[in-house]
C-alpha positions in Angstrom: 99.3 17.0 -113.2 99.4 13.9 -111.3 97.1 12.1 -113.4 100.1 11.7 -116.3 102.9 11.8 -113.6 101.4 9.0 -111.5 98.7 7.3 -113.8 96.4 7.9 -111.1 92.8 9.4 -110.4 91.3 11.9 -107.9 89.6 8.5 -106.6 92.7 6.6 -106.8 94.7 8.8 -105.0 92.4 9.8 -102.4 92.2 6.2 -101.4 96.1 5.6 -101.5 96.2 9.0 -98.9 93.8 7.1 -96.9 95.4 3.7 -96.6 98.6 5.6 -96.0 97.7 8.0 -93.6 94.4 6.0 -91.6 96.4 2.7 -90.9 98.8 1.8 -88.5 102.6 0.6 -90.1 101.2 -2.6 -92.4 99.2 -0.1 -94.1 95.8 -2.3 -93.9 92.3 -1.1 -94.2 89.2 -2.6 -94.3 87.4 -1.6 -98.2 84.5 -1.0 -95.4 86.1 1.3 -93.4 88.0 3.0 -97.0 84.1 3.9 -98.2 82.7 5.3 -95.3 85.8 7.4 -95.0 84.6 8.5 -98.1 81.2 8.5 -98.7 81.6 6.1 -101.7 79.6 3.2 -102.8 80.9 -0.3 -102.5 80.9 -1.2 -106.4 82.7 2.2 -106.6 85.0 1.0 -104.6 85.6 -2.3 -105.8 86.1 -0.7 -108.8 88.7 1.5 -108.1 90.7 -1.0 -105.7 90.7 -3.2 -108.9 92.5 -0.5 -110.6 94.8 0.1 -108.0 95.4 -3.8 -107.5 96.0 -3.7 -110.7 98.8 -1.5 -111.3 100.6 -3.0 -108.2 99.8 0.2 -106.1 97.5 -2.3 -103.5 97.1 -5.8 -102.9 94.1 -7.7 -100.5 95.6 -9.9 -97.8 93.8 -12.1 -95.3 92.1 -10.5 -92.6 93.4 -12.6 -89.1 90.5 -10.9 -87.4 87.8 -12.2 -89.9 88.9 -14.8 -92.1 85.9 -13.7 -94.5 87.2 -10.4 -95.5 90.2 -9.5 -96.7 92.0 -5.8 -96.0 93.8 -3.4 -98.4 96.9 -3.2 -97.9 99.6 -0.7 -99.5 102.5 -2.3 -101.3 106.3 -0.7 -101.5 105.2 0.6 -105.0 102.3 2.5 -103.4 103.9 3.7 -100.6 106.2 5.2 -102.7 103.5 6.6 -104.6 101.6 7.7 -101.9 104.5 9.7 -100.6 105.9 11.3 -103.9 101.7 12.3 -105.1 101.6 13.8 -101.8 104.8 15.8 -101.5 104.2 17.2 -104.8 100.9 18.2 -103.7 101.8 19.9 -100.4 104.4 21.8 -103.0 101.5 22.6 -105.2 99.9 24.3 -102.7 102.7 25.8 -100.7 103.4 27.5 -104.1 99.6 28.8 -105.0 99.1 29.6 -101.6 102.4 31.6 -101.1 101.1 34.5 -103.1 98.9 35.5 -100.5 100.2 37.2 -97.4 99.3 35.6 -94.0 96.1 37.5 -93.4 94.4 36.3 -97.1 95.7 32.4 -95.9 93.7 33.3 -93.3 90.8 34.8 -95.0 91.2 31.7 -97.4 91.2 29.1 -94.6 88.0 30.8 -93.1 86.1 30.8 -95.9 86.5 27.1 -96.9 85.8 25.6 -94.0 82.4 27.7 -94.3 81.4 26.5 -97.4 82.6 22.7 -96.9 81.2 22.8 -93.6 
């Protein structure tokens, strides 16, 4: 679904989630801090934020704090992105999930956390 909507991957969206929703309002991120967040390697990483630099979603900027690292940061194109992937998602779910009654949601809810966790 959102891969031919959006042109993006699991991976790539998972970052631009993360750069959206884990940064203050420049949306900058460390590529550091972006693979811890999710247990990825760093050429993984690289690879995928060349991707996503690459289809205007991201662009690295100067980090002021340490001029020998530079920081992801969102551009309008990925904000907008970011925002329309994730709407539709929420809607994805909000439509699966309505089909169970509250106490399933529940059930649901319980059990996931148990087997993630």
């Amino acid at each position: 679904m959102l891969k031919e909507k959006y042109n993006l991957n699991q991976t790539e969206l998972d970052i631009l989630s993360l750069v959206y929703y884990s940064t203050d309002e420049k949306y900058r991120i460390t590529p550091t801090k972006l693979y811890d967040m999710m247990l990825f390697s760093s050429g993984g990483m690289t690879k995928a934020l060349k991707k996503l630099e690459s289809k205007n979603y991201i662009k690295r900027v100067e980090n002021e704090n340490d001029k020998r690292s530079k920081l992801v940061e969102l551009t309008s194109l990925g904000k907008e992105i970011a925002v329309k992937a994730i709407k539709d998602i929420v809607e994805f779910e909000d439509k699966s999930f309505s089909k169970l009654d509250k106490q399933e949601q529940q059930l649901l809810s319980k059990l996931l956390l148990k087997a993630l966790y």
